[in-house]
N, C-alpha and C positions, 0 to 999 in steps of 0.2 A: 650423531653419535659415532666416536671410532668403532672401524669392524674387533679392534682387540676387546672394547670396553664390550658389547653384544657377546659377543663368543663369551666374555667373564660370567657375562650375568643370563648367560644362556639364552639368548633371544636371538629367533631365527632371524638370516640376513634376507630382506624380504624387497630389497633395490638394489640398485648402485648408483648413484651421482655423478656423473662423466663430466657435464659442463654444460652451460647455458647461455642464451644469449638474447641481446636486449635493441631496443629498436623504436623509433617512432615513426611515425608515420603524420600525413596533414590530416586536420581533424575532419575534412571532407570525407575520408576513406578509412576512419576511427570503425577497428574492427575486423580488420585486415593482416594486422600487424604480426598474429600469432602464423597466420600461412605461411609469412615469408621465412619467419623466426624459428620456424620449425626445421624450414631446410638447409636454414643456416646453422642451426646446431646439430643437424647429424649430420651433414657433412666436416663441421671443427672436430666431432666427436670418430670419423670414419667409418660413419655407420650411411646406410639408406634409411628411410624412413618407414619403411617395411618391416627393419628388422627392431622395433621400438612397440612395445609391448602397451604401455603407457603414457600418456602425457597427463603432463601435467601443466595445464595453462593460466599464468594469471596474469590479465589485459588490465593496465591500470585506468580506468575511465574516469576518475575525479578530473582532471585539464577537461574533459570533455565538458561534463556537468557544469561547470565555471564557461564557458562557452557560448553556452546557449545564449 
């Protein structure tokens, strides 16, 4: 949701969205993907990883499941 549309309808702003980023990995080491992913987006973002309150992780494992 825009921060204009939130402030309309009176809803605390309760994140920010900065940026994200996406990544594979071999399916040998499936589960790894988010450690590296992390410090690749705060550093695009100019943050450290200290200064990130929250994450929010989603590992996509379906290629994995097909794998077996």
């Amino acid at each position: 949701m825009k921060r204009s549309l939130a402030m309309k309808r009176g809803f605390p702003i309760l994140g920010l969205f900065r940026c994200y980023a996406a990544m594979g990995v071999e399916p040998g080491v499936i589960g790894v993907g988010p450690a590296v992913t992390i410090q690749i987006t705060a550093r695009n973002a100019g943050l450290e990883v200290a200064d990130i309150d929250l994450f929010e992780i989603n590992e996509m494992l379906d290629a994995f499941q097909h794998l077996r």
